[in-house]
C-alpha positions in Angstrom: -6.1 -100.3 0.4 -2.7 -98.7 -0.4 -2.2 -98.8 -3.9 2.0 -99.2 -4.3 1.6 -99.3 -7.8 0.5 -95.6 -8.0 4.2 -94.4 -8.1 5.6 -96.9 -11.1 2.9 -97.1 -13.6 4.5 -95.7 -17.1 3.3 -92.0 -18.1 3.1 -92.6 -22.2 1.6 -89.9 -24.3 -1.3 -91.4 -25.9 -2.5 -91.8 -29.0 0.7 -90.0 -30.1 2.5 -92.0 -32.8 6.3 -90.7 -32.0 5.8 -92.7 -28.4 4.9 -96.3 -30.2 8.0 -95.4 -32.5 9.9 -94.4 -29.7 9.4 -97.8 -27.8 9.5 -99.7 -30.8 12.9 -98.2 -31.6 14.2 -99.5 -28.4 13.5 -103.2 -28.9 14.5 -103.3 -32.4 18.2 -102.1 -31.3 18.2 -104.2 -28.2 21.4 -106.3 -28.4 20.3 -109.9 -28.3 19.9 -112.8 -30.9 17.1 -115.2 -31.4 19.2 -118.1 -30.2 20.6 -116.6 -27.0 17.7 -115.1 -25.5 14.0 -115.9 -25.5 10.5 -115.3 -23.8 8.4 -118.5 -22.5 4.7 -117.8 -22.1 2.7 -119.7 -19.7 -0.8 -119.9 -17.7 -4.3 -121.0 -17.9 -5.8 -122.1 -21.2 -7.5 -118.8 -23.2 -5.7 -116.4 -21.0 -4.7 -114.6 -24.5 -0.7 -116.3 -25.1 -1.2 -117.0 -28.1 -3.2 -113.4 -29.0 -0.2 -112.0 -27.4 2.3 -113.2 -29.9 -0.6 -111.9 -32.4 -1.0 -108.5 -31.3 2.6 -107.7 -31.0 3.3 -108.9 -34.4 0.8 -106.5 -35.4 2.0 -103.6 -33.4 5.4 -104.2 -35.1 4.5 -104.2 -38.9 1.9 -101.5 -38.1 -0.8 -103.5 -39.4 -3.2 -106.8 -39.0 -1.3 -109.4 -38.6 -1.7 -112.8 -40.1 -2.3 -115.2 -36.8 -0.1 -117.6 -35.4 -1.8 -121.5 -36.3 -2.1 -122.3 -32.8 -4.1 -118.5 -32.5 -6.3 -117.7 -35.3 -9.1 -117.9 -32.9 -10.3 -116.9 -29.9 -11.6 -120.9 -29.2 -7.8 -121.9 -30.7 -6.3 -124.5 -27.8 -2.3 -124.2 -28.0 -1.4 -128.5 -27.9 2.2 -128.1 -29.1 4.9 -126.2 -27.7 6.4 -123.3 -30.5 9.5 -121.6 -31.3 8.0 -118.2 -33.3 10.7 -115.7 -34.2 8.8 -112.0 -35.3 10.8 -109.5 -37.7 12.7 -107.1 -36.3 11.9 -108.6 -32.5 15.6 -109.6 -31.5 14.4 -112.5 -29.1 12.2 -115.7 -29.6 9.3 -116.5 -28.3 8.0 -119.5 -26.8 4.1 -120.5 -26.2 3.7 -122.8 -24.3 -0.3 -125.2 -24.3 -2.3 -123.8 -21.5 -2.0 -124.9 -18.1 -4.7 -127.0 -16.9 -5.7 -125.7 -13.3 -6.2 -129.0 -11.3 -2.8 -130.7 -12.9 0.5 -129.7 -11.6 2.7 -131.8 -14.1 1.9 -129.2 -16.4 4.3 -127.1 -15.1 7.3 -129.0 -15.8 7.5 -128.7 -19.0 8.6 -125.0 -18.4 11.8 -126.4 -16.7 12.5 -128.4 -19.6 12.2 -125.7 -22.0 14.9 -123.7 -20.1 17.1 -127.1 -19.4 16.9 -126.6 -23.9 15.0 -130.1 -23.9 11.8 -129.1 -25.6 12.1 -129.2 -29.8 10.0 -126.5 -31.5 6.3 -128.2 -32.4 6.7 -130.8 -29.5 3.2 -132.0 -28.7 2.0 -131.1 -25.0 0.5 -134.9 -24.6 3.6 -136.6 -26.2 6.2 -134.8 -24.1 3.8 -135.9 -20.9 3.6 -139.7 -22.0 7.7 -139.6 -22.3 7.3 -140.2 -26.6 9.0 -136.6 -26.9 12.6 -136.5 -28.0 15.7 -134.1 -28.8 16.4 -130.9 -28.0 16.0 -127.1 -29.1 18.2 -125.5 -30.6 18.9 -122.6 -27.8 21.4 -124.3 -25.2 22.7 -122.0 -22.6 19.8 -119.3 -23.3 19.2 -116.6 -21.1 14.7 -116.9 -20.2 11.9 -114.6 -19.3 9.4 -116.7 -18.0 6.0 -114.6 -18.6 3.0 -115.8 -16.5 -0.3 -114.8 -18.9 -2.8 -113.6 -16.8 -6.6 -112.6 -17.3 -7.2 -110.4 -15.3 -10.8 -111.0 -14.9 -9.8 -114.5 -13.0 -7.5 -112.8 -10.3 -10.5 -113.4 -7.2 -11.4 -116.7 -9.0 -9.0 -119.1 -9.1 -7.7 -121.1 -5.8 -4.9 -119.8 -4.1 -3.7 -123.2 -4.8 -2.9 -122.4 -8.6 -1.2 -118.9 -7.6 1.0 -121.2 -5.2 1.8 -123.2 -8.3 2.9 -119.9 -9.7 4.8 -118.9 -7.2 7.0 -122.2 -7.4 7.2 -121.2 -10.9 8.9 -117.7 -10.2 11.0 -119.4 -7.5 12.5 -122.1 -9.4 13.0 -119.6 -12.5 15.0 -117.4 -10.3 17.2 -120.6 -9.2 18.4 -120.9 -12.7 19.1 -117.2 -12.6 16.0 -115.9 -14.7 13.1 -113.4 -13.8 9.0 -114.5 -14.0 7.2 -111.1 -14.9 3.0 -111.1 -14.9 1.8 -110.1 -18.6 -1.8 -109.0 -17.2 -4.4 -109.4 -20.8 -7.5 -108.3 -21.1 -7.5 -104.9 -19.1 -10.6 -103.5 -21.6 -13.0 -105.5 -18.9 -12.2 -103.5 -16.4 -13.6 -100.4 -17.1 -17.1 -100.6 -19.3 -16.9 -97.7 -22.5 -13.7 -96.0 -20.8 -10.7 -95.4 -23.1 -7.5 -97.9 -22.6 -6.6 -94.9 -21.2 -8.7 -94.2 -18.7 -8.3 -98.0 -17.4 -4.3 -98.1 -17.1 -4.6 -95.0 -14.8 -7.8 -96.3 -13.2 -7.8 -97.6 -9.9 -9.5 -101.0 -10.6 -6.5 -102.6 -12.6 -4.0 -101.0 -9.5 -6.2 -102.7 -7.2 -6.1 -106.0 -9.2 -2.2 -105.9 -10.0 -1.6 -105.6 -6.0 -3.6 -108.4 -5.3 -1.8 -110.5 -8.1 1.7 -108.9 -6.0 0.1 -110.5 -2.6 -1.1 -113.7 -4.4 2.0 -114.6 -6.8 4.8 -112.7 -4.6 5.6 -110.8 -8.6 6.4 -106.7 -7.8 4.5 -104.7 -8.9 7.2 -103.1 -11.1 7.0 -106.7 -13.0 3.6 -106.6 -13.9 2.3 -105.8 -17.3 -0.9 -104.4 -18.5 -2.5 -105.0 -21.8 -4.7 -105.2 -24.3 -4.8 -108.0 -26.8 -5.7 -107.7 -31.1 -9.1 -109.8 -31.5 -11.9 -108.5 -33.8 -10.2 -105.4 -34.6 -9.6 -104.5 -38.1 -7.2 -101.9 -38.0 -4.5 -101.4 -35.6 -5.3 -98.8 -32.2 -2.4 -96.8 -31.5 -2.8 -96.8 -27.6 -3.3 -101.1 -27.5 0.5 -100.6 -29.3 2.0 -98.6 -26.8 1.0 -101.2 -24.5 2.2 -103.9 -25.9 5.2 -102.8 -27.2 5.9 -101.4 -24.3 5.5 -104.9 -22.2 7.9 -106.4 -24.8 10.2 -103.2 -23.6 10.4 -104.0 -19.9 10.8 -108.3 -20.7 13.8 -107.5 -22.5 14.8 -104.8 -20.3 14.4 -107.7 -17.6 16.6 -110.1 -20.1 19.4 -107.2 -20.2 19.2 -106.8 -16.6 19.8 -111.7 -16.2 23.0 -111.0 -18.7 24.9 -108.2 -17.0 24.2 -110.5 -14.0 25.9 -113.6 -15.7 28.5 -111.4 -16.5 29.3 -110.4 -13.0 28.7 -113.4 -11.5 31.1 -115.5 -14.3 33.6 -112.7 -13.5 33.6 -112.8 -10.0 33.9 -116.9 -10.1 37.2 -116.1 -11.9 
């Protein structure tokens, strides 16, 4: 197999601090508000959305973070859709409950939250039965729609539910936004290596161009990490990683408004 990825995986300096400053530098002076712009985080129940918002509140303050409700567990089930703003991260971010892999209407629910008619702590079963009401409070927002991936499950599920995805990514780009993979729980992948030793490894290239073939997500838009879960102090490398996938979503958000602006321009 050809592994594409090879040429546009990130070269970080590990375990040196100055890199995780550096990153986290950049998304603190990114120009965006926490009404204009925002992340949505989707996929299969326990893929690790909800550690996510976790973890990268913990590589922020530099310390343990106090969990999100919906996360304080690894057996916590997401049933309400949430608005969390983080300090000093210039975006909102939206978890969404887990997708359930034989029901399709699940995925709706991501096109109402972009249409802004999905208010913060609207229950998942509530918005299904048609008993949800009202609107958020980010009209016009500009979306990066983040498919949360384990990435132990990539030669398990059905091609069916990667079609799903697929629709996902096309209708998102419809609207004028991007889908990027956030790939969790990379630490499997390699038994006793370094997080290292795993990002440059050729397992998790091998699984991130199968995800490319199965989802029709570039390579380029897929995202490696490794989620905070019993840990009780913070690992600079897991930082760098995540901080560094909250680097490249708003670096896709940055790249969605330049292209409003050209597009509202040319209309003109």
């Amino acid at each position: 197999m050809k592994l594409e990825v090879i040429c546009i995986m990130e070269t970080f300096n590990w375990n040196d601090p100055s890199q995780k400053d550096n990153i986290l530098t950049r998304i603190r002076r990114a120009p965006f508000t926490t009404n204009s712009e925002g992340i949505i985080l989707c996929g299969l129940r326990g893929a690790g959305k909800s550690s996510f918002i976790n973890s990268v509140q913990t590589a922020m303050i530099g310390r343990i973070a106090l969990p999100t409700p919906q996360g304080q567990c690894m057996s916590t089930t997401t049933t309400k859709v949430s608005y969390i703003k983080i300090a000093d991260l210039p975006v909102t971010i939206v978890d969404v409950p887990g997708f359930n892999r034989e029901d399709s209407s699940d995925d709706l629910i991501m096109r109402d939250i972009m249409g802004n008619m999905v208010p913060d702590g609207t229950e998942l079963e509530a918005w299904k039965s048609g008993q949800a009401n009202g609107s958020g409070d980010m009209e016009n927002a500009t979306w990066c729609v983040v498919y949360v991936h384990n990435c132990m499950d990539t030669d398990v599920l059905p091609i069916e539910f990667y079609n799903r995805i697929r629709d996902q990514g096309i209708w998102a780009r419809r609207l004028g936004f991007d889908m990027v993979i956030l790939l969790t729980k990379i630490d499997q992948l390699g038994e006793n290596e370094e997080l290292s030793e795993i990002y440059i490894g050729s397992r998790l290239r091998e699984v991130m161009e199968v995800l490319k073939r199965k989802t029709g997500v570039d390579v380029m838009n897929i995202y490696p990490v490794q989620n905070y879960s019993a840990e009780h102090k913070t690992i600079i490398n897991m930082d760098i990683l995540l901080l560094n996938a909250v680097r490249c979503m708003l670096d896709r958000l940055e790249d969605m408004k330049k292209k409003k602006r050209t597009t509202s321009y040319n209309r003109t």
